[in-house]
N, C-alpha and C positions, 0 to 999 in steps of 0.2 A: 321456714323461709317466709321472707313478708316483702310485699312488695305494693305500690298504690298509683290513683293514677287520680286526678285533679282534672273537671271538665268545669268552665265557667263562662258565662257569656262576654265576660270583658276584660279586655286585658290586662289592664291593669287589676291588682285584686290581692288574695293570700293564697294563688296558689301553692307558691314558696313555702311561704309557712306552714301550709297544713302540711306536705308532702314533708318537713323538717321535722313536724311534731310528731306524725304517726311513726315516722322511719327511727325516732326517737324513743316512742311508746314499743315497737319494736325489737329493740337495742337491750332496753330494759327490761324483757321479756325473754331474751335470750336467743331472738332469731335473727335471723342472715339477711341483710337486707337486699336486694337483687332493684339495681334501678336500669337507667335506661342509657344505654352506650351506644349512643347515636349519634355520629355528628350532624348539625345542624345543614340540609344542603338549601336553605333561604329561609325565607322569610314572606314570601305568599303564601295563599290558601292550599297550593297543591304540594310544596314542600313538606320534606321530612321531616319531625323535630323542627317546626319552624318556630316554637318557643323556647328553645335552646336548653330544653333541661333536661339534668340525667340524673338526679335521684328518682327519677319517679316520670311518669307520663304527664304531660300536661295539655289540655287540648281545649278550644272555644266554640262555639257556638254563637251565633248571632242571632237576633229574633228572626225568625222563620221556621220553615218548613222541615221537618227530617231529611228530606231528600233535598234539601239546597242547604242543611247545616247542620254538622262540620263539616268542612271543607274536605273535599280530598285528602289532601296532605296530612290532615289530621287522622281521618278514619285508618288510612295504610301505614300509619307511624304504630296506632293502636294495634292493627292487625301484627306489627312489626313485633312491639314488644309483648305480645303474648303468645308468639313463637319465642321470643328470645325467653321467657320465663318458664314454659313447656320443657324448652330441652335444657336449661338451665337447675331445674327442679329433676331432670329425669338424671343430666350429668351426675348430681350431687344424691344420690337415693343409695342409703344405705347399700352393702351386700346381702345377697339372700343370705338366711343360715340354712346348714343342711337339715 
């Protein structure tokens, strides 16, 4: 399973893209790719998904401090999908053999 997440300081940019090419380089590798199914609940700093993507995590940063960037909404979107990949990876796990 493959799955990736895009942090960059501006919004405009290639997040798109990278998250197309790796989920691509993935595909052709023979893994499962697991993105992000999140609806978007806005478009502030403390929103969900407020960059509306779900192949993959995408999240900014601004010039400052750790502790003033990313914004909220971005850190718990993060925390969001690496629970959703957790149990998503544990769903999907082979059966034991005896």
């Amino acid at each position: 399973m493959g799955s990736r997440f895009c942090q960059l300081w501006w919004l405009s940019g290639d997040k798109l893209a990278v998250l197309q090419q790796i989920s691509l380089y993935a595909m052709q590798h023979g893994m499962n790719w697991i993105g992000l199914p999140l609806m978007p609940t806005g478009h502030e700093a403390h929103d969900l998904n407020r960059l509306s993507s779900f192949l993959g995590l995408m999240t900014q940063s601004l010039d400052g401090p750790p502790e003033e960037t990313p914004g909220r909404g971005d850190i718990d979107t993060a925390i969001w999908f690496g629970d959703h990949l957790a149990k998503t990876i544990i769903k999907h796990q082979p059966a034991a053999r005896p």
